[in-house]
C-alpha positions in Angstrom: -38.4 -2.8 -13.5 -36.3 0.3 -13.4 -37.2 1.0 -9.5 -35.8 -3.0 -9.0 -32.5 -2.1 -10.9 -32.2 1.1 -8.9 -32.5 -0.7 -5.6 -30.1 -3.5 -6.7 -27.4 -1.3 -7.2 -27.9 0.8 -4.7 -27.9 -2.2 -1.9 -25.1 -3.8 -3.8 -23.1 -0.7 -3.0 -24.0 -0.2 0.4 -22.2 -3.6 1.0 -19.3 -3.6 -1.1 -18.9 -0.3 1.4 -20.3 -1.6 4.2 -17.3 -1.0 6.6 -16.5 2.8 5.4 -20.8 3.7 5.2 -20.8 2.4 8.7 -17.8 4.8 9.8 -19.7 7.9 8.1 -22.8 6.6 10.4 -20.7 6.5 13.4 -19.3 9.6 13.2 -22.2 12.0 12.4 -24.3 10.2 15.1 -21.1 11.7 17.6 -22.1 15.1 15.9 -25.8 14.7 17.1 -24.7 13.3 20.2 -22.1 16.0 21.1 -24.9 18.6 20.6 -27.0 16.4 23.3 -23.9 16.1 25.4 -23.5 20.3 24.8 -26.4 20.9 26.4 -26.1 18.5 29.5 -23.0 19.7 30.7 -24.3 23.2 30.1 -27.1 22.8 32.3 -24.3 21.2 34.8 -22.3 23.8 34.8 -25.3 26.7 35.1 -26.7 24.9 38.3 -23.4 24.0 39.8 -22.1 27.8 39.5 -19.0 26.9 37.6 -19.8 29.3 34.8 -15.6 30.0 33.8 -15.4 26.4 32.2 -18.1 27.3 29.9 -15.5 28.9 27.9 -13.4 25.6 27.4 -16.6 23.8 26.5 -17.5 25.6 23.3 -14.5 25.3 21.4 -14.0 21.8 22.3 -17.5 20.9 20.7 -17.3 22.7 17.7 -14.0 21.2 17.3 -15.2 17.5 17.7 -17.9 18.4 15.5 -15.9 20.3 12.5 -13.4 17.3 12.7 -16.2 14.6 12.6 -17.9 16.0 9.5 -14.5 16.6 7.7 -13.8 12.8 8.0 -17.0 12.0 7.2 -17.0 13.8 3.9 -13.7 12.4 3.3 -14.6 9.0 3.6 -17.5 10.2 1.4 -16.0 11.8 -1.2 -12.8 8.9 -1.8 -15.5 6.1 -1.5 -14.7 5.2 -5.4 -11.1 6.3 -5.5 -9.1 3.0 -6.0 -6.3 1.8 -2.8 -3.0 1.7 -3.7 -3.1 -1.7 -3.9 -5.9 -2.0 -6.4 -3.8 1.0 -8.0 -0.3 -2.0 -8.0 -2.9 -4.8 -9.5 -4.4 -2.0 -12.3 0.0 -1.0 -13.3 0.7 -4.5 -13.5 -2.6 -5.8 -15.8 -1.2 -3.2 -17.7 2.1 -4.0 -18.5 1.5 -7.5 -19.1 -1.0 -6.4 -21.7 2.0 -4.5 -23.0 4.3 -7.3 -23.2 1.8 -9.7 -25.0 1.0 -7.0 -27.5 4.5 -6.4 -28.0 5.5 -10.3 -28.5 2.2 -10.5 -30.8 3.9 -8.0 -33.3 7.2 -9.1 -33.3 8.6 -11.9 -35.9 9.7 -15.6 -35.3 13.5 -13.9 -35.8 12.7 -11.2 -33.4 11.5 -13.4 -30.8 14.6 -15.6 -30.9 16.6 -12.9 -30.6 14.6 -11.8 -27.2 15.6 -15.1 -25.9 19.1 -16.0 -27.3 21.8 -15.2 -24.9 24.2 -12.2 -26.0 27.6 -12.8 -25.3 30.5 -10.2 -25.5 33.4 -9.5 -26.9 35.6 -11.2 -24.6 33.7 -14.4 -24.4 33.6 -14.4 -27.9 37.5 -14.2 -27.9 37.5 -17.3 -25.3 35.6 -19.4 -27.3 38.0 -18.8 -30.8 41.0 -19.4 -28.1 39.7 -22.8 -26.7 38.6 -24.1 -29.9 41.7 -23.9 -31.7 
């Protein structure tokens, strides 16, 4: 029973993070294959004589390789942080909650004081004016 639940969530994770799982894939398989890459154009070089590029070649792997596994951990590690969109959704659930809880405790009087238009001191002037 337990070992069903386990598997459930753990597929049902795998696809709601299908697209950034596959990414993570993606990029460590370039790690492995910049290692088998490495060592072809290694070989290359050694038969070919052209020995003064092997200096270029080093850095440039362990730079694609450094940079893939940094973006892979990334990807990793913000797998559960919320977009800023979900973030926009999660602000404005909020504050409607707020406005409900705040009508909920406020009187009839209160209310109809929320709604009823204020009008100033010059309009109040008008109106006396016109009137008499």
């Amino acid at each position: 029973m337990f070992r069903q639940v386990k598997s459930a969530i753990f597929w049902t994770l795998v696809y709601k993070f299908r697209r950034r799982l596959s990414i993570v894939v993606v990029l460590l398989s370039i790690v492995l294959l910049s290692q088998w890459i490495y060592s072809d154009i290694v070989e290359y070089l050694q038969l070919s004589q052209q020995l003064q590029y092997l200096t270029f070649l080093l850095p440039i792997k362990w730079l694609v390789i450094l940079s893939n596994i940094g973006v892979s951990a990334y990807l990793v590690l913000t797998i559960f942080k919320p977009s800023k969109e979900e973030k926009k959704e999660i602000i404005k659930k909020i504050d409607e909650e707020k406005k409900t809880k705040d009508n909920k405790e406020l009187s009839n009087r209160e209310k109809e004081f929320l709604t009823k238009k204020l009008r100033n001191e010059a309009e109040i002037l008008m109106d006396k004016d016109s009137k008499s």
